[in-house]
LUMGU-269096 format. One line per 10 residues: number of its first residue (from 0); for each residue x, y, z of N, C-alpha, C. Coordinates in pm, whole numbers, plus 50000, padded with zeros to 5 digits. Example, Ala and Ser with C-alpha at 12.3 -4.5 7.8 and 13.67 -1.06 7.14 Angstrom:
<recs>
0> 51319/49431/50780/51230/49550/50780/51320/49670/50780; 51285/49775/50708/51367/49894/50714/51290/50003/50787
</recs>
This chain:
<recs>
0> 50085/49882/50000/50000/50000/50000/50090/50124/50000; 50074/50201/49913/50102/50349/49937/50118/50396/50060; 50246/50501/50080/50203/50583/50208/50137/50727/50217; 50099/50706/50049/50010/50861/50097/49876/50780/50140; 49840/50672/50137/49693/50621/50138/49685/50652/50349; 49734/50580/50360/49710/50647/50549/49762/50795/50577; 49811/50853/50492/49905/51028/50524/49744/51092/50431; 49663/51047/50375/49537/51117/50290/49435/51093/50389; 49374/50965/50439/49337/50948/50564/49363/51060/50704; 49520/51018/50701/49530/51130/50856/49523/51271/50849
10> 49459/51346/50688/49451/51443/50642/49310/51452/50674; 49197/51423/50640/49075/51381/50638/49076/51425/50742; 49124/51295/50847/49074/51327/50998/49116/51411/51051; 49213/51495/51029/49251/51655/51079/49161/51750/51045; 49130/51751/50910/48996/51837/50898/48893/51846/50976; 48839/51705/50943/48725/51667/51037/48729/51742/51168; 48806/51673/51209/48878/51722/51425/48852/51847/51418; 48896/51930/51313/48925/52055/51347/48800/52102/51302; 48722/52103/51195/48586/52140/51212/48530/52130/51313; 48507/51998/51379/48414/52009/51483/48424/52073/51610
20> 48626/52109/51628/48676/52184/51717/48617/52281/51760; 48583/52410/51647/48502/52482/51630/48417/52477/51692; 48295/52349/51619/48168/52320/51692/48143/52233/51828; 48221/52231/51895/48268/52182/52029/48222/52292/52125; 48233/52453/52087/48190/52508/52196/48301/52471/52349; 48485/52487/52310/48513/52482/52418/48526/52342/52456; 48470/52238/52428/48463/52134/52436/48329/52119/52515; 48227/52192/52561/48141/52174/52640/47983/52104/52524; 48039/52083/52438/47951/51995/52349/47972/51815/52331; 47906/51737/52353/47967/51616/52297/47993/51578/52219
30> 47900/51589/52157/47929/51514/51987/48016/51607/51922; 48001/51720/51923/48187/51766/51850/48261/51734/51918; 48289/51747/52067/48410/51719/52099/48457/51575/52127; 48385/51494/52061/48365/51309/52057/48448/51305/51897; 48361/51353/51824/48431/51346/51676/48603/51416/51707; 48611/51555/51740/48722/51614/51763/48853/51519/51857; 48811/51423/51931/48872/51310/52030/48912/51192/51947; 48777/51153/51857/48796/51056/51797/48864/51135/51629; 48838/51212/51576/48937/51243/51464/49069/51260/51508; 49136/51351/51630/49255/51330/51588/49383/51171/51627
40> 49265/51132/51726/49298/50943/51783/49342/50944/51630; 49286/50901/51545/49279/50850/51387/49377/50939/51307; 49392/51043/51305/49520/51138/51242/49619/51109/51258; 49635/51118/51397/49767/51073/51454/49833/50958/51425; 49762/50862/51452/49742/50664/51402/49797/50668/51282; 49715/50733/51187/49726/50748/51039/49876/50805/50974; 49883/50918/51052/50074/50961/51023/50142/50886/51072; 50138/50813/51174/50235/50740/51245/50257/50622/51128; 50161/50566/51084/50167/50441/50984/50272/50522/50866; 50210/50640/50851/50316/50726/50713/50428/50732/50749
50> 50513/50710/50876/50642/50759/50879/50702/50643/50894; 50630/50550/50870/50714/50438/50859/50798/50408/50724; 50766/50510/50641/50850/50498/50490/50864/50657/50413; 50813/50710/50527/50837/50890/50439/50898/50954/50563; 50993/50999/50533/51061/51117/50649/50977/51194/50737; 50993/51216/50853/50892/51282/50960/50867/51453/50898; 50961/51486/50864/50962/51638/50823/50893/51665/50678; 50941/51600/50593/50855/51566/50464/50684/51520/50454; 50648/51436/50593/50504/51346/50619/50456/51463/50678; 50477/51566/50732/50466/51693/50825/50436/51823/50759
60> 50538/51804/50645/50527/51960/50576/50397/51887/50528; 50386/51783/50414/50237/51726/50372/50112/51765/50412; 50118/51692/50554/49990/51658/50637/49971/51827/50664; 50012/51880/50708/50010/52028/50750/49995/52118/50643; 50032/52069/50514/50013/52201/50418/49850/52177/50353; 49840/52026/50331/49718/52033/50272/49612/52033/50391; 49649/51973/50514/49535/52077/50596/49544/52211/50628; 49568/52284/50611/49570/52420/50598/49479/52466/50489; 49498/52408/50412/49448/52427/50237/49262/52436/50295; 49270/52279/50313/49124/52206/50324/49076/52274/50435
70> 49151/52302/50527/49075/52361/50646/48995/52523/50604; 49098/52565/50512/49045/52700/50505/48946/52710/50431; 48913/52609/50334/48812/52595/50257/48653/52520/50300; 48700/52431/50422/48601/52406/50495/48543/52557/50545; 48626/52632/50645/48610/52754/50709/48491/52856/50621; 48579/52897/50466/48512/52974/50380/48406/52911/50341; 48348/52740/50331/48192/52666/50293/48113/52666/50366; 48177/52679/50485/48058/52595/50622/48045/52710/50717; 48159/52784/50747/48177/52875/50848/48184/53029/50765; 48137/53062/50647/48153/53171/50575/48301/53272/50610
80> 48408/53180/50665/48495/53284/50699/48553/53316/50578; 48611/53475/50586/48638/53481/50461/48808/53482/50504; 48906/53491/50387/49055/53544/50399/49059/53679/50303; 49186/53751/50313/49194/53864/50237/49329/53834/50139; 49370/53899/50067/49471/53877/49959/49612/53844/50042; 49667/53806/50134/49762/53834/50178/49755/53661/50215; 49640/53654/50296/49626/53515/50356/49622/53397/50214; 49564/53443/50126/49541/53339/49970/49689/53362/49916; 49742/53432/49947/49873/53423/49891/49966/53312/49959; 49941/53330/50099/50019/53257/50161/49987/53120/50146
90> 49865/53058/50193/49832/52922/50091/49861/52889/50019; 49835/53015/49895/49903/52948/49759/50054/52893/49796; 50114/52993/49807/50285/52922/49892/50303/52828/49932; 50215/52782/50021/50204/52655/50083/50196/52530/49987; 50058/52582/49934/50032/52472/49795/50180/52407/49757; 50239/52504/49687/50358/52557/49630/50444/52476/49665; 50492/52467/49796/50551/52387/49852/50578/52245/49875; 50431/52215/49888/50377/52058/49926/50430/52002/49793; 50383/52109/49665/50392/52034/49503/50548/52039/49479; 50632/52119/49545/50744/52100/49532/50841/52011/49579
100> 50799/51918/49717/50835/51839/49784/50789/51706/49710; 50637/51686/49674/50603/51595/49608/50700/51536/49433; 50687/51695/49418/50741/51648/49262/50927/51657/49253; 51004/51719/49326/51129/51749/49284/51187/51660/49426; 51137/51633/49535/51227/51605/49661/51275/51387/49625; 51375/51441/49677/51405/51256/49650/51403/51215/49801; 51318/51296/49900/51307/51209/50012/51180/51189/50011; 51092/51238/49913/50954/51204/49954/50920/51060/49836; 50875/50961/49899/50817/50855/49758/50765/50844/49622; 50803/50879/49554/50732/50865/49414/50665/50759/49365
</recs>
């Protein structure tokens, strides 16, 4: 199996977690803060399986750039937050990055 297949997974469940973080209310909600308990249990799980064949810093910049991405786009669908030109820039960068590690790095798996 691939190691992006559990590092795409422990992406998922970071989103997730962190949406419901939000809707946790502090944690004084259950069911978000049940999903938010039980998503990042599963994130974590999920990278840990990824670093068994992709560098910790490389599985890291990954997991972290494309949640950033997804998170903010959850934020701007669900939570109408908006960003301003400065913040979409910086994403884009990010993007930028992840695609640069993916496509040119010889520590990440091809």
């Amino acid at each position: 199996m691939s190691p992006y297949v559990p590092l795409g997974i422990a992406i998922v469940c970071e989103v997730i977690a962190t949406t419901a973080l939000k809707s946790s209310e502090g944690f004084s909600r259950l069911v978000p803060t049940t999903i938010v308990v039980i998503g990042y249990a599963m994130a974590f799980y999920c990278l840990s399986l990824t670093l068994k064949s992709i560098p910790t810093g490389v599985a890291y910049a990954i997991w972290s750039g494309v949640g950033i991405v997804l998170i903010s786009l959850v934020g701007w669908l669900l939570h109408k937050q908006t960003l301003d030109l400065p913040a979409i820039l910086g994403i884009g960068l990010i993007m930028a990055g992840v695609l640069v590690i993916n496509v040119f790095s010889s520590s990440a798996p091809h």
